[in-house]
C-alpha positions as CSV (number, residue, x, y, z in Angstrom):
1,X,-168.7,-63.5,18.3
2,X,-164.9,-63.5,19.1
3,X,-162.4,-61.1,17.8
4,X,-158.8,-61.2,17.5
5,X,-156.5,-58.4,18.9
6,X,-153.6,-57.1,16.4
7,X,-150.7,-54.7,17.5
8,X,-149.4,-52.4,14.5
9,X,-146.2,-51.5,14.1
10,X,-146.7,-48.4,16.2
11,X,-148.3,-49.4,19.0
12,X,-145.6,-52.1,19.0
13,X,-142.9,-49.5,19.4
14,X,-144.9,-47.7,22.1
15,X,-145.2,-51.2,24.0
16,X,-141.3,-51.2,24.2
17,X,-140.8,-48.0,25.8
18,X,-142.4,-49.2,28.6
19,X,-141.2,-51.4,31.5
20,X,-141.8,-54.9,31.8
21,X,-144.9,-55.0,34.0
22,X,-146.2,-52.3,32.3
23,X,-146.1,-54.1,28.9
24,X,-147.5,-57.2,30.5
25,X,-150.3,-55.6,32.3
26,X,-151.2,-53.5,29.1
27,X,-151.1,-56.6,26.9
28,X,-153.3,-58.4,29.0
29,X,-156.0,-55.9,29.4
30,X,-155.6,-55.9,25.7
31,X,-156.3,-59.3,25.0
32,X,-159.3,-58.9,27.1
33,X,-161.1,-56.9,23.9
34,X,-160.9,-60.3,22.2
35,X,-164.1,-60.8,23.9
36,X,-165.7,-57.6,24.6
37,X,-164.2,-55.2,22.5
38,X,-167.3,-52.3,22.6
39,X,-167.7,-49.4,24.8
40,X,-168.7,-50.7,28.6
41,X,-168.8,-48.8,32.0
42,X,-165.8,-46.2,32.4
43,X,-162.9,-48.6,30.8
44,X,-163.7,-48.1,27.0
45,X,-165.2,-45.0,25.3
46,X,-165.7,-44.8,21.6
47,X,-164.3,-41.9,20.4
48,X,-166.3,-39.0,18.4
49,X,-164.9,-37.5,15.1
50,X,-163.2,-40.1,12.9
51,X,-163.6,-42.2,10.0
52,X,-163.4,-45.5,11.4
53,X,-165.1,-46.7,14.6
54,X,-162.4,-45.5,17.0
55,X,-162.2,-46.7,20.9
56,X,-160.4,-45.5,23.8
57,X,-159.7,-48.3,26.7
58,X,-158.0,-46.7,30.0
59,X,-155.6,-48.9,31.9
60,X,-154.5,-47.7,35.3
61,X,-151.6,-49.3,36.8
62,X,-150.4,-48.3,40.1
63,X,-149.0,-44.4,39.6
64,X,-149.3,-44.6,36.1
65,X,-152.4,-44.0,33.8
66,X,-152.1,-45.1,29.7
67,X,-154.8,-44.8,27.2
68,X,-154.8,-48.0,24.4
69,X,-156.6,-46.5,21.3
70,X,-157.7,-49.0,18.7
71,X,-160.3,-49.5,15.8
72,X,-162.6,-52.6,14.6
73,X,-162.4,-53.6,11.3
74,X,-164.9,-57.1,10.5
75,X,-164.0,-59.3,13.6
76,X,-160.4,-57.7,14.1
77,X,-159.4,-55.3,16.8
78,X,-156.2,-53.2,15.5
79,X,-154.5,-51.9,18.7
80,X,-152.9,-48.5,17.2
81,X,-150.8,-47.0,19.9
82,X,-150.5,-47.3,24.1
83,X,-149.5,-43.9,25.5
84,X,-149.5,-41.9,28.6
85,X,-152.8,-40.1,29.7
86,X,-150.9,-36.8,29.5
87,X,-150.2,-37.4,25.7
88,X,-153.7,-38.5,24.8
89,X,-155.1,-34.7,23.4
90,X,-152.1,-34.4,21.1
91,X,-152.0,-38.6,19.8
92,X,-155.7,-38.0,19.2
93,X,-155.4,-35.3,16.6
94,X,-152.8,-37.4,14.8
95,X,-154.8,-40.6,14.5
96,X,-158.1,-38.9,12.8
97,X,-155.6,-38.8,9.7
98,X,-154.6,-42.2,9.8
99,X,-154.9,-45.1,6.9
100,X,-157.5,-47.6,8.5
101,X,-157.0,-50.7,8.5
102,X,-154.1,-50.4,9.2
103,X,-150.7,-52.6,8.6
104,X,-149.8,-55.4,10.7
105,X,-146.3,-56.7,11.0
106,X,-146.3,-60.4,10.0
């Protein structure tokens, strides 16, 4: 079963405060949950606590350390924001209240 990767609005915005190589990298570790989207060794987590199945995929790149959260709706992955490991705690709290599924820019 294959799933398709969408980036909201958010997690769009967070892409571009980040250099090039880290969007790249990011987006292609993203794309990567198109086939295996579910909680596997150390990378993903599902996260405890919300109303929607919730995931956690950790991307390290080189000094840096950023924490993709994102949801599964039918066969859709909804990537809803990219942030820095030190922010994780405090983007958590504010996704639990969050609309789900979310909007997707066209």
């Amino acid at each position: 079963m294959g799933f398709k990767v969408e980036f909201t609005k958010r997690a769009i915005k967070d892409l571009k405060r980040l250099t090039s190589n880290q969007q790249r990298q990011i987006v292609l570790q993203s794309i990567e949950l198109e086939n295996e989207p579910f909680p596997f060794k150390k990378k993903v987590k599902r996260i405890q606590g919300f109303k929607f199945p919730c995931y956690r995929l950790r991307i390290d790149l080189d000094s840096d350390s950023f924490r993709v959260f994102y949801g599964i709706e039918n066969d859709i992955v909804f990537i809803l924001r990219i942030i820095a490991r030190k922010d994780a705690d405090k983007i958590l709290k504010a996704l639990k209240n969050i609309d789900f599924p979310p909007d997707i820019p066209q």
